[in-house]
N, C-alpha and C positions, 0 to 999 in steps of 0.2 A: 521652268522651275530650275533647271542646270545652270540658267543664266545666274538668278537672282544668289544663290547658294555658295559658289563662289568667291565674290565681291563680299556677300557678308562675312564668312570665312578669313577672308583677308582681312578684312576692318578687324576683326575678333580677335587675332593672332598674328601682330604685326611682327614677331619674331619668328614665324614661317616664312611671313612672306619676305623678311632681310636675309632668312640663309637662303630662298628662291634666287630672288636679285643679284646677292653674292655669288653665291655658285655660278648663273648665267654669267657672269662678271668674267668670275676667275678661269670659267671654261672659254668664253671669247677671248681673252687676253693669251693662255694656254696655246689655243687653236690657232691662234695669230704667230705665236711664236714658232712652231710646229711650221706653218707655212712658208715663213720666210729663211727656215733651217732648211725644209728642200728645197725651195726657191734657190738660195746661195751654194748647194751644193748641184742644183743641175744643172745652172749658169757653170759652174766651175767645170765640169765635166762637161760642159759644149766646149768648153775655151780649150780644153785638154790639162786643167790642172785638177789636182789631186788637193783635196781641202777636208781634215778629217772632222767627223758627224760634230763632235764636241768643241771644234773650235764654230764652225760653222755659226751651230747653236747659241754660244756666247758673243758671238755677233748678230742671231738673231735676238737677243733677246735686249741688249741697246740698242737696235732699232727698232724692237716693238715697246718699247718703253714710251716713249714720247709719241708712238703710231696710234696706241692703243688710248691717248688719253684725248685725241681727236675723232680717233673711228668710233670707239664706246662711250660717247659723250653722254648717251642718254640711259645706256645703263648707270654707266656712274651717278647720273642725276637720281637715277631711283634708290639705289643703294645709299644715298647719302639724306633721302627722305625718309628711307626706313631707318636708318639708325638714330635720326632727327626725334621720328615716332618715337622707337622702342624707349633713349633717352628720357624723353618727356615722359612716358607711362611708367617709368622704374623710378622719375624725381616724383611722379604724383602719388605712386604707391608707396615710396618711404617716407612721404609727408605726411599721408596716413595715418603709417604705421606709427609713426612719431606723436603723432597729436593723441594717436587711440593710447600710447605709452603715458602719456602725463594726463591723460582720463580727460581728455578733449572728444568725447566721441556722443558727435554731436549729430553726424549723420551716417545713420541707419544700413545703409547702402555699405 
């Protein structure tokens, strides 16, 4: 029953499940950049140089630019199905709204 509930959940509320995807997104990308700020700073400190957290960081964060659109290729793909989704159900409910405006209301639903 935990199974089925879920999945319909989702279908129901496609704009949960884009800030779900989103969030995962923005948190792997985040997490990626975080890794390769102390990655460059422990490298630095083996070599014996001194590299402060903030430069470090802006250099991880152009190389997790271009890293992050290869390693999360398949978040991305979800995220860009949900807003695909939500898109389409906000053009299908203002066309609606639109026809039930000029007293087109024709179905009941």
């Amino acid at each position: 029953m935990s199974d089925a509930t879920p999945s319909r959940d989702a279908e129901a509320r496609p704009g949960r499940r884009l800030a779900l995807n989103l969030g995962l997104y923005t948190l792997a990308r985040l997490a990626l950049v975080v890794l390769i700020t102390a990655l460059i700073v422990g490298v630095a400190r083996l070599v014996g140089v001194q590299i402060p957290v903030v430069v470090a960081a802006l250099f991880a964060i152009i190389v997790a630019l271009p890293l992050s659109l290869t390693l999360f290729k398949s978040l991305r793909a979800k995220v860009n199905e949900d807003i695909a989704t939500v898109d389409e159900k906000r053009r299908q409910d203002k066309a609606r709204l639109r026809a039930r405006l000029r007293g087109e209301d024709g179905d009941p639903s």
